[in-house]
C-alpha positions as CSV (number, residue, x, y, z in Angstrom):
1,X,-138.3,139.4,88.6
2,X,-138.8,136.0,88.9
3,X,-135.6,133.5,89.0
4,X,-135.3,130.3,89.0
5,X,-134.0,128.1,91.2
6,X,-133.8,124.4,92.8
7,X,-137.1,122.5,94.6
8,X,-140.6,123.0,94.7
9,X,-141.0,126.3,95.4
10,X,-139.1,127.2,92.3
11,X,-140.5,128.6,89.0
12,X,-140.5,126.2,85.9
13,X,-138.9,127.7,83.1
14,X,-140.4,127.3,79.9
15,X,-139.2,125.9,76.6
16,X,-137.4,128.4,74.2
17,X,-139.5,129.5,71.1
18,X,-137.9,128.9,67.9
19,X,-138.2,131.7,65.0
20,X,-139.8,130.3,61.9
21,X,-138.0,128.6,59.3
22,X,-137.0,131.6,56.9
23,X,-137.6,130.7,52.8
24,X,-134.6,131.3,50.4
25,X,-134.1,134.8,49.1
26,X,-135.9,135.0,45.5
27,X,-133.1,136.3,42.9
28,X,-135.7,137.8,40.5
29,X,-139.1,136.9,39.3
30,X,-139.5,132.9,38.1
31,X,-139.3,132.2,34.6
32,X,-142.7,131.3,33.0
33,X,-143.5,127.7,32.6
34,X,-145.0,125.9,30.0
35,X,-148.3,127.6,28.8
36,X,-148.0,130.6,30.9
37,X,-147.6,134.1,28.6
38,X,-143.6,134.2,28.2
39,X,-143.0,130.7,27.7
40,X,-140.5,129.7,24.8
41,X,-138.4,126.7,24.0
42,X,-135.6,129.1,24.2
43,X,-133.3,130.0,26.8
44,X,-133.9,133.3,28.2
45,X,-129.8,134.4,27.7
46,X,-130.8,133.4,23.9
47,X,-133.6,134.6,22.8
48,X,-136.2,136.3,25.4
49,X,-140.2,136.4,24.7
50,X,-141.6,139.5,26.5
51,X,-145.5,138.6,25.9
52,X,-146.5,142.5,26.3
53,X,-144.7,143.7,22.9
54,X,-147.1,144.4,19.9
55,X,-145.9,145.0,16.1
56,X,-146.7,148.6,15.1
57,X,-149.5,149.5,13.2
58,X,-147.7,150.9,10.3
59,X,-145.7,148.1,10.3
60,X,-148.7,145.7,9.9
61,X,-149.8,147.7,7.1
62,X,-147.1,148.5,5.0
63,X,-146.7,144.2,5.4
64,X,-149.8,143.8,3.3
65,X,-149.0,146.9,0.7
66,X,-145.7,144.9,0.2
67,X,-147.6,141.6,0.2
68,X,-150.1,143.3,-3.1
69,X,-146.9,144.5,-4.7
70,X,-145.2,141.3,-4.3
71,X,-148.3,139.3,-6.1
72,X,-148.1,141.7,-8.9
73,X,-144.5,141.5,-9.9
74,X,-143.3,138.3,-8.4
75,X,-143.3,134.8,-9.8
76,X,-141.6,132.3,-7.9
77,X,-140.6,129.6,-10.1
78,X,-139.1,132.7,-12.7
79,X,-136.3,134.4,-12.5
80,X,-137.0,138.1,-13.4
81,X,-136.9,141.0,-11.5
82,X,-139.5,139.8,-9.1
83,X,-137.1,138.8,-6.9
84,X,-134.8,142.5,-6.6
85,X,-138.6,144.0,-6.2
86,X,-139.1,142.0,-2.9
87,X,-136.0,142.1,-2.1
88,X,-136.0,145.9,-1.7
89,X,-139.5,146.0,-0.4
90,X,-138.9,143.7,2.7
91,X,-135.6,145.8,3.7
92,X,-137.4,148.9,3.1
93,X,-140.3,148.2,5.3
94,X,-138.1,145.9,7.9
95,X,-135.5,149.1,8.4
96,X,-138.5,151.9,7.2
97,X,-140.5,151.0,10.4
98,X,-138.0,150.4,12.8
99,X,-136.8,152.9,15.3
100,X,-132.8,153.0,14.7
101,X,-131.0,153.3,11.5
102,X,-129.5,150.2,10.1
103,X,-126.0,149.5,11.5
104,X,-122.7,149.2,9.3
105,X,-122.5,146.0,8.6
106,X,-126.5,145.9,8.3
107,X,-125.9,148.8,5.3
108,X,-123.3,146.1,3.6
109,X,-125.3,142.8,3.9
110,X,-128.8,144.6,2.7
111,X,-125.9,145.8,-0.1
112,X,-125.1,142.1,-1.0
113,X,-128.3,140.2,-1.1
114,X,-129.8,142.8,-3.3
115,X,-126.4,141.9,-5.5
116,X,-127.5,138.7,-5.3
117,X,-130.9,139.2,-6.2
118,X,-130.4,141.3,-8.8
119,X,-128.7,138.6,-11.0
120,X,-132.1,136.9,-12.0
121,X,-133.2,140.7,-13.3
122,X,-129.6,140.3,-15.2
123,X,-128.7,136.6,-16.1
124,X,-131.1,134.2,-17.6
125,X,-129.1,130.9,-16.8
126,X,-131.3,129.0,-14.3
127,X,-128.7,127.2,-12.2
128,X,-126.9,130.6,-11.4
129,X,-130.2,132.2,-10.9
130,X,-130.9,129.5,-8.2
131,X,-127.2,129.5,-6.4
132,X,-127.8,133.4,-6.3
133,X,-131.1,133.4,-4.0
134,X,-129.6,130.7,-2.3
135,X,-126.9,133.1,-1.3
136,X,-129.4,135.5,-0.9
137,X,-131.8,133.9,1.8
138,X,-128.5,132.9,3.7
139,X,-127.1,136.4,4.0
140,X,-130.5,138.6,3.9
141,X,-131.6,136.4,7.4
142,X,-128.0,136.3,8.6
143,X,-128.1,140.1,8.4
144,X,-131.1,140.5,10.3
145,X,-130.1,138.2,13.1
146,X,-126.8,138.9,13.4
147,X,-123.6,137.0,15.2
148,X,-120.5,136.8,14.9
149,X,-120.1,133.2,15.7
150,X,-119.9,130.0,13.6
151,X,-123.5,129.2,15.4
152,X,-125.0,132.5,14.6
153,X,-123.7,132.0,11.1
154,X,-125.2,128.1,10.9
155,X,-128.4,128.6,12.5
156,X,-129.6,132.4,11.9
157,X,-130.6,131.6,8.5
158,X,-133.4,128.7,10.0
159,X,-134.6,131.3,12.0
160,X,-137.3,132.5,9.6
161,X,-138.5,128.8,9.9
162,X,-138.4,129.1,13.9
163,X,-140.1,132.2,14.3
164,X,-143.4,132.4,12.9
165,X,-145.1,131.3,16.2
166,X,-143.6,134.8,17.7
167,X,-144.2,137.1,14.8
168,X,-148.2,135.7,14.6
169,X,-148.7,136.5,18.7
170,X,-146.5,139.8,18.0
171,X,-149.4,141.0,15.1
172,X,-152.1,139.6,17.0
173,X,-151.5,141.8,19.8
174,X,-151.4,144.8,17.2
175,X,-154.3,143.6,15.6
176,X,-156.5,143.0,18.9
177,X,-160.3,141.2,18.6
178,X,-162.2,142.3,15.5
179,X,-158.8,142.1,13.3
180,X,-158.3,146.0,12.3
181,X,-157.5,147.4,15.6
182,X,-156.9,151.4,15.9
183,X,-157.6,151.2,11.8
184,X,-161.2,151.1,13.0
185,X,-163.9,148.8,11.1
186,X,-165.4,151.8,9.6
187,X,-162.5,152.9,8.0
188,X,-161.6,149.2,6.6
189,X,-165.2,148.7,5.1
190,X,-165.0,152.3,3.3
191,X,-161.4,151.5,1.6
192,X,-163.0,148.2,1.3
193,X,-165.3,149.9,-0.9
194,X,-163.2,151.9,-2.8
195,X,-161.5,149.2,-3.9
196,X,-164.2,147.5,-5.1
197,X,-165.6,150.2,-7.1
198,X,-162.2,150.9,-8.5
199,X,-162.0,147.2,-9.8
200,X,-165.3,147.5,-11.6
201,X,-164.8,150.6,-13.0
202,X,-161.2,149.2,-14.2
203,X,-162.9,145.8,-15.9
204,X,-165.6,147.6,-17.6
205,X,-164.3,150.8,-19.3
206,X,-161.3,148.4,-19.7
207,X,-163.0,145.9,-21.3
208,X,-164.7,149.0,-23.6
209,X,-161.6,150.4,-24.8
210,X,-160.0,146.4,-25.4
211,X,-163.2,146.2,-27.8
212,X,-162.6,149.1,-29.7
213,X,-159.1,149.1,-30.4
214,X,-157.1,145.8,-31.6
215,X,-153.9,147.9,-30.8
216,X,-154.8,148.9,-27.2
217,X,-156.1,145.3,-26.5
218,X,-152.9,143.5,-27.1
219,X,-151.5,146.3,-24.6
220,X,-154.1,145.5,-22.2
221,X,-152.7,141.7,-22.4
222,X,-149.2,142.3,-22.1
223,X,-150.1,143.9,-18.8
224,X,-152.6,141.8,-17.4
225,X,-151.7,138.4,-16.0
226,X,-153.6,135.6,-17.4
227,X,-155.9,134.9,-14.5
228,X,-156.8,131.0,-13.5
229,X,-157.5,129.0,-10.2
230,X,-154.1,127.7,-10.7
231,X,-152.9,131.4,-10.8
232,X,-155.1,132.6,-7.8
233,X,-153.8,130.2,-5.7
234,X,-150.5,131.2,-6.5
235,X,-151.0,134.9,-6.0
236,X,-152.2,133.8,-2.9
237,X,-149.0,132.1,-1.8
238,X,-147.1,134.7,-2.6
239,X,-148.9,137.3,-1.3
240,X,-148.6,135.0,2.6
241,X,-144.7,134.7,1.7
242,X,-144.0,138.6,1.2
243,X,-145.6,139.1,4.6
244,X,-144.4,136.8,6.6
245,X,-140.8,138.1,5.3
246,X,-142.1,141.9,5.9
247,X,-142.6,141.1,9.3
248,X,-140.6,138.4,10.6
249,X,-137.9,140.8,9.6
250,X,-139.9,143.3,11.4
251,X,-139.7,141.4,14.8
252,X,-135.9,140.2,14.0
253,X,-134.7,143.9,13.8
254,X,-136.9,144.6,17.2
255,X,-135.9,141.3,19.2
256,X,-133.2,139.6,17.7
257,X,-131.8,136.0,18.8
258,X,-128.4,136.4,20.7
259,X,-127.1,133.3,19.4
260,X,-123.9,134.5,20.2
261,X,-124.6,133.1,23.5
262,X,-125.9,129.7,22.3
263,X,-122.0,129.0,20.7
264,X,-120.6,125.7,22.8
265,X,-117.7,126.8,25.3
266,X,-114.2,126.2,24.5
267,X,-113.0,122.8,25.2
268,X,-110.1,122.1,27.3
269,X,-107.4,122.0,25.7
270,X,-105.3,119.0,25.0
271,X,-101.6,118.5,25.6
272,X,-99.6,119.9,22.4
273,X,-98.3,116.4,21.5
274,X,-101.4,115.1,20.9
275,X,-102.3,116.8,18.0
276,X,-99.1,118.6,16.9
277,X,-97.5,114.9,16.0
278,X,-100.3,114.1,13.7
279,X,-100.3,117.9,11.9
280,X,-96.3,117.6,11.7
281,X,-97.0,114.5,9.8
282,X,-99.7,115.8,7.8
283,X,-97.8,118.9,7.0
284,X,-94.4,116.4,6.1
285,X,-97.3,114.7,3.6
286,X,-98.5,118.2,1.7
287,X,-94.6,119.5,1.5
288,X,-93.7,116.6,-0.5
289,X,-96.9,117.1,-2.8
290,X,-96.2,120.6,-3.3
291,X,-92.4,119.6,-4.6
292,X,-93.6,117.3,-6.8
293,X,-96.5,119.8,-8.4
294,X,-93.8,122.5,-8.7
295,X,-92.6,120.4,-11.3
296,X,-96.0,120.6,-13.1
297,X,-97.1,123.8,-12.4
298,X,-94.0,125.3,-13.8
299,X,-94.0,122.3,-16.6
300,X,-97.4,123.2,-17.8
301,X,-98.5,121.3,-21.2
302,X,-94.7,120.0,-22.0
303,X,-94.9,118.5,-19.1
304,X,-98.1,116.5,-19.2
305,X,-97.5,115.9,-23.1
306,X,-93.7,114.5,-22.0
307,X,-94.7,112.1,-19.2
308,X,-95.1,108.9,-20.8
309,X,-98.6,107.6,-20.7
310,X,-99.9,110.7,-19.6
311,X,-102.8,112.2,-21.4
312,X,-104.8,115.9,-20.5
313,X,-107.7,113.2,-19.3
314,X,-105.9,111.4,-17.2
315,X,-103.7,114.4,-15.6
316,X,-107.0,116.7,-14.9
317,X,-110.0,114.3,-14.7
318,X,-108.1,111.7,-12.4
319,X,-106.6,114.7,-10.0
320,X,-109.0,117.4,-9.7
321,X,-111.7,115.4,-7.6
322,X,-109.4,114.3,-5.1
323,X,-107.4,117.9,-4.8
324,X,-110.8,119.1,-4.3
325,X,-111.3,116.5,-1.2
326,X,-108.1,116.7,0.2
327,X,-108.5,120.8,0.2
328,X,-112.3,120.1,1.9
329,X,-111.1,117.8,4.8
330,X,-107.8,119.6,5.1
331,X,-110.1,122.8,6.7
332,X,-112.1,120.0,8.8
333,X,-108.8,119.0,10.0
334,X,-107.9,122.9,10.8
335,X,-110.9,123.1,12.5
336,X,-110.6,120.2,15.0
337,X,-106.9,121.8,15.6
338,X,-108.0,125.0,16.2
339,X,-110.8,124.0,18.6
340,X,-108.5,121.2,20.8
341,X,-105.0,123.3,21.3
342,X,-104.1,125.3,24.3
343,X,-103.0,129.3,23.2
344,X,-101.9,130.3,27.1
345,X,-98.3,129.8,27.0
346,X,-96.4,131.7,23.8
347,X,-94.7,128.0,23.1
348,X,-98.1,126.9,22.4
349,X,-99.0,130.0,20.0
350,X,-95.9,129.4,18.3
351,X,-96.5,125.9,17.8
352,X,-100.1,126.6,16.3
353,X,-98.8,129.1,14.1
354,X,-95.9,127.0,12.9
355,X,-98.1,124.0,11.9
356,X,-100.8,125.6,10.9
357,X,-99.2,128.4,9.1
358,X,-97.6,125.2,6.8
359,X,-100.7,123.2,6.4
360,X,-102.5,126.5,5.5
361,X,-99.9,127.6,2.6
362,X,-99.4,124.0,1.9
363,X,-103.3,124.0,0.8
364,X,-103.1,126.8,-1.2
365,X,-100.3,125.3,-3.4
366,X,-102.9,121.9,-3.5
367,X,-105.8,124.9,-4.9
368,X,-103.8,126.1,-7.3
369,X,-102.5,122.4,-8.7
370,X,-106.2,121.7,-8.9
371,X,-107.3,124.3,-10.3
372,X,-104.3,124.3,-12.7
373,X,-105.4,121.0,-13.8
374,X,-109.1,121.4,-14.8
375,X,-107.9,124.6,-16.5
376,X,-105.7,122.6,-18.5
377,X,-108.5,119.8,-19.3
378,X,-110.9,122.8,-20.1
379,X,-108.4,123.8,-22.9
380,X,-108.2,120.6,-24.3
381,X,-112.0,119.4,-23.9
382,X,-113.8,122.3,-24.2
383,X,-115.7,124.3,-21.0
384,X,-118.8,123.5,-19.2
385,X,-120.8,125.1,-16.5
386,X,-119.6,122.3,-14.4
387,X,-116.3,122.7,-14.6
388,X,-115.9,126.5,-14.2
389,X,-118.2,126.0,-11.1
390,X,-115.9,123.6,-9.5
391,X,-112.8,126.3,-10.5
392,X,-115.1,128.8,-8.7
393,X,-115.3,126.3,-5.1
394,X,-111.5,125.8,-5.7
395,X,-110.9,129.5,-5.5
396,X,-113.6,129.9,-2.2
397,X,-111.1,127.2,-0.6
398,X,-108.0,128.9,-1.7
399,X,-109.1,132.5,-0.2
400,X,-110.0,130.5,3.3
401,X,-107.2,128.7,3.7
402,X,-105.8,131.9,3.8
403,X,-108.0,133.6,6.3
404,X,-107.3,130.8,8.3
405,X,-103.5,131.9,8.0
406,X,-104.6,135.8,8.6
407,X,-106.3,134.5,12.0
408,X,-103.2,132.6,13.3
409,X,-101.4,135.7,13.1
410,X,-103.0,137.6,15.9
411,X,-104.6,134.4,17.6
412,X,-107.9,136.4,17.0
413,X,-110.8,135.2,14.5
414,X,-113.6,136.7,15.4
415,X,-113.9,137.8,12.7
416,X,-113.3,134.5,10.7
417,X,-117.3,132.9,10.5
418,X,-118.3,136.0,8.3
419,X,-115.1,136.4,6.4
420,X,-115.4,133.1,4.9
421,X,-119.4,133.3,4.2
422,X,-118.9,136.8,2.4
423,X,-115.9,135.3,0.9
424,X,-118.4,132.6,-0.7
425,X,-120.1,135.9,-1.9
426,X,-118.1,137.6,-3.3
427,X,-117.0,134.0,-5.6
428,X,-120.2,133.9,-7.0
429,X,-120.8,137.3,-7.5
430,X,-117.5,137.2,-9.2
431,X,-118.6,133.9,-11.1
432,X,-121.9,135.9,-12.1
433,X,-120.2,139.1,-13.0
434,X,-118.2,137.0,-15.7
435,X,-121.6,136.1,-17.5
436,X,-120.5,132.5,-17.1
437,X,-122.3,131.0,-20.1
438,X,-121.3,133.9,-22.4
439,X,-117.8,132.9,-21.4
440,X,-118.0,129.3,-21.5
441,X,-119.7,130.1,-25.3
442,X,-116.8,132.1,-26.5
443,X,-114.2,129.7,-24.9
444,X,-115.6,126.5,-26.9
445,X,-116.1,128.8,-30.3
446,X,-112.3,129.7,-29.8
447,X,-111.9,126.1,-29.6
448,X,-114.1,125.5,-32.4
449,X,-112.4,128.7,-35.2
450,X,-109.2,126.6,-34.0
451,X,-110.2,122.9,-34.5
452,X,-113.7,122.6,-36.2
453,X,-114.9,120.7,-32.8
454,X,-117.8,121.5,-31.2
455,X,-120.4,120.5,-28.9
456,X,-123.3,121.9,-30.2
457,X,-125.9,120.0,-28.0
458,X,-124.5,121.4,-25.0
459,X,-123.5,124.9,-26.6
460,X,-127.2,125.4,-28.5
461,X,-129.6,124.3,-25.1
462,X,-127.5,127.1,-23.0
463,X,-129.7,129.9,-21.7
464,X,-130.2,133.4,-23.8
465,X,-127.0,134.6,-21.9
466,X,-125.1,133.6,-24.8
467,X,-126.5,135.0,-27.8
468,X,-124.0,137.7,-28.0
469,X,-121.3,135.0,-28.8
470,X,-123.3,133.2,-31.5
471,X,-123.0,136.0,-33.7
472,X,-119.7,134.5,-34.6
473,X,-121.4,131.4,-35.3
474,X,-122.6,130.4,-38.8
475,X,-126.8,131.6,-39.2
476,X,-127.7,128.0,-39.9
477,X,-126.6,127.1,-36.7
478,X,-127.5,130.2,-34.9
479,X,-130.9,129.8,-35.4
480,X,-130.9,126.5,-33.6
481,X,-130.7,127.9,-30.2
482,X,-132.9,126.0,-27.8
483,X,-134.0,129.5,-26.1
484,X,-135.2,130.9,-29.6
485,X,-138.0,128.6,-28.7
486,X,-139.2,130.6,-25.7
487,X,-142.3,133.3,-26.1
488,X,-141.6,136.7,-25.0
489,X,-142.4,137.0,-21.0
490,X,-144.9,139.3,-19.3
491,X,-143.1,142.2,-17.8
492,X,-143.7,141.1,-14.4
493,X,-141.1,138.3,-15.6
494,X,-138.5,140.6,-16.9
495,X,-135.5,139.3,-17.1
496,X,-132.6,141.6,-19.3
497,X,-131.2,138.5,-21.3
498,X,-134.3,137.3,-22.2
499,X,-135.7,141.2,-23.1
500,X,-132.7,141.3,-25.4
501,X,-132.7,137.5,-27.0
502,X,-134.1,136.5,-30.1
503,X,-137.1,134.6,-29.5
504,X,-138.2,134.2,-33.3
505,X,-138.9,130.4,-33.2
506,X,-136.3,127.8,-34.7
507,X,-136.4,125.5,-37.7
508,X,-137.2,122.2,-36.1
509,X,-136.1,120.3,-39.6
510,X,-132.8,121.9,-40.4
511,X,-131.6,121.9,-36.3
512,X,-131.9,118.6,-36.0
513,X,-128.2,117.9,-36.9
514,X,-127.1,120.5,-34.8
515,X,-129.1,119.0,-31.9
516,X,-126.5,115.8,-31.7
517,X,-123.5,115.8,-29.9
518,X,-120.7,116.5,-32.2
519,X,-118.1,116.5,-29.8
């Protein structure tokens, strides 16, 4: 062994070798980048795209049965029991194909949007008809999606809009190259045929029997659409609509969005004075309110009659609107409370109870004056859709005021988001259960047996929802309806108040008086 040492005859000794830089450990395989399979706009934690998954076949095809049934009974700009059809086809396809069994809370929101969508089969006023789908859309997507959050709850019902660039590469890969995948093209072009002959078969011996029988043609007519490029186009849309819902559902029950995880963090909080001073003031402002309205709530018509210059019009009209804001920005207040104050020490929670508690039961006193007030200017002025609508809101903000209160009490609201959306629900289920116009007709006919006032403008250009109360009217005026006018519908359009209505016409010369206000 060689050692070194000092002077010429010594070894040299040679530079050490260094190892080779080492890279970083990898912590799982790199997310894709723009372009490559996998990529989405989406965080991962949010909503993953695995590019591998592919919709099932019988999910693909049950999509375009629903899509035929859907153009056969469903007209979009009618309310009729088009819209409870779909309804109940998408949810039975979305869950019928899936491989799990709809949760609990799945079970209960399929329950209410069919509710909802079941009023146009009922009802035949248009405005409620509308609010009802609305409703509808907002809590059929939110139960598909799911979340618990105030995020889940604003943004899951926008996810139909977001996902149609996932559900298309989803069926593509179910429906490889030639478009009919394990159906087979020979099997495609025989039903293709089948359906063809049917058809013709259908038109002609169809067309035979219409010729020979008067009777069985006007049958043939009630049941066959009226057919036009106008109404092919349509049936086209529709038929796209149906399934895109069919299977975006499809893909929402398989892969659903945690947005959950997209909610912003909690903030930090501030100190207590900082918002408790200006909520102690608030809540010093909405106690003396609530002393002064127990005066009026408790005085009810003596009261407003008594006070000197004070008029029905000017107590109800002048109030309501601002009750209505001051119960609206009172919750936008809550919220900004709720979201800045600390909880960690039990002063804090006491403190956040105390104030809010107030403001929270303060509110529901402001409600109830509100409400109090266009009840009594109903009474004196008659009732409109309007105004029971705005009752209806008034009662929505009453009942969350007081889950607001519920929440405080355990420091837990969870919970909370969908409380108040089904509490929306359940208000205009409530409002639809009432057969609003019907009501609103019998209220101003009460009015009317009592005064000899009436609006019959407004009263006779309401929808056949209230024909049951014009039977206490005189016949002259009965007939003057504005609905009488309508022809009977197709039964693809049925709607139960129209199926029951009198659509006999009405006499355009002796309605015309009854067609000016006489309010």
């Amino acid at each position: 062994m060689t050692m070194p040492g000092q002077g010429w005859y010594a070894t040299p000794v040679s530079s050490p070798v260094l190892p080779p830089p080492q890279m970083p450990p990898v912590q799982g395989p790199l997310p894709p980048r723009h372009g490559e399979p996998g990529w989405s706009i989406w965080p991962r934690k949010v909503w993953p795209l695995d590019p591998t998954e592919a919709a099932p076949q019988r999910a693909v095809v049950l999509a375009v049965v629903a899509g035929l049934i859907g153009t056969a009974v469903w007209r979009i700009g009618t309310l009729s029991i088009g819209y409870l059809v779909v309804g109940v086809l998408v949810f039975g396809v979305v869950f019928g194909t899936a491989q799990r069994r709809p949760s609990r809370d799945e079970w209960l929101g399929m329950a209410i949007t069919l509710a909802l969508l079941a009023v146009p089969a009922i009802l035949a006023a248009t405005w409620l008809g509308v609010l009802c789908v609305l409703a509808a859309w907002l809590v059929g997507w939110g139960t598909l999606v799911g979340g618990r959050t105030w995020t889940a709850v604003f943004v899951g019902p926008f996810i139909a809009w977001l996902a149609p660039a996932r559900v298309a590469g989803w069926v593509q890969r179910a429906v490889p190259g030639s478009g009919i995948g394990d159906l087979g093209r020979g099997r495609v072009l025989r039903a293709g045929v089948v359906v063809a002959v049917t058809v013709v078969l259908a038109l002609v011996f169809g067309g035979l029997f219409a010729s020979a029988d008067p009777a069985f043609s006007r049958v043939l007519d009630g049941l066959t659409p009226e057919w036009s490029f106008g109404q092919l186009f349509a049936r086209v849309v529709v038929f796209g609509v149906v399934v895109a819902f069919v299977l975006i559902g499809a893909y929402l029950v398989r892969f659903a969005p945690r947005l959950d995880a997209a909610a912003p963090p909690p903030m930090r909080p501030v100190p207590n004075w900082e918002w408790a001073f200006p909520l102690g003031v608030l809540n010093v402002l909405f106690l003396g309110f609530v002393a002064v309205q127990a005066t009026v709530l408790f005085g009810g018509h003596e009261h407003v009659l008594g006070t000197d210059g004070l008029t029905y019009a000017e107590y109800a009209r002048q109030g309501f609107w601002q009750l209505l804001w001051v119960a609206a920005l009172t919750l936008v207040v809550l919220a900004v409370v709720i979201r800045v104050a600390a909880r960690v020490e039990p002063r804090d929670r006491v403190l956040l109870r105390v104030l809010v508690g107030t403001l929270c039961a303060t509110s529901i006193v402001v409600v109830i004056s509100a409400i109090h007030r266009m009840w009594v200017y109903q009474q004196a002025y008659g009732f409109s859709v309007q105004r029971l609508v705005v009752i209806t809101i008034e009662l929505w903000l009453g009942a969350v005021f007081l889950l607001i209160a519920i929440t405080g009490i355990r420091m837990a609201g969870r919970w909370l988001p969908r409380a108040v959306l089904l509490a929306g629900v359940v208000a205009l289920l409530g409002l639809a259960a009432m057969n609003p116009e019907r009501f609103i007709a019998e209220r101003n006919i009460d009015r009317y047996e009592q005064s000899g006032l009436l609006d019959t403008e407004y009263l006779l250009r309401l929808s056949p929802d209230i024909q049951p109360a014009l039977q206490r009217l005189p016949e002259a005026m009965r007939v003057c309806a504005f609905y009488r006018d309508d022809r009977p519908v197709p039964w693809y359009a049925f709607n139960l108040a129209r199926a029951r209505a009198n659509h006999d016409g009405t006499p355009d010369d002796a309605c015309s008086e009854y067609w000016e206000s006489s309010r």
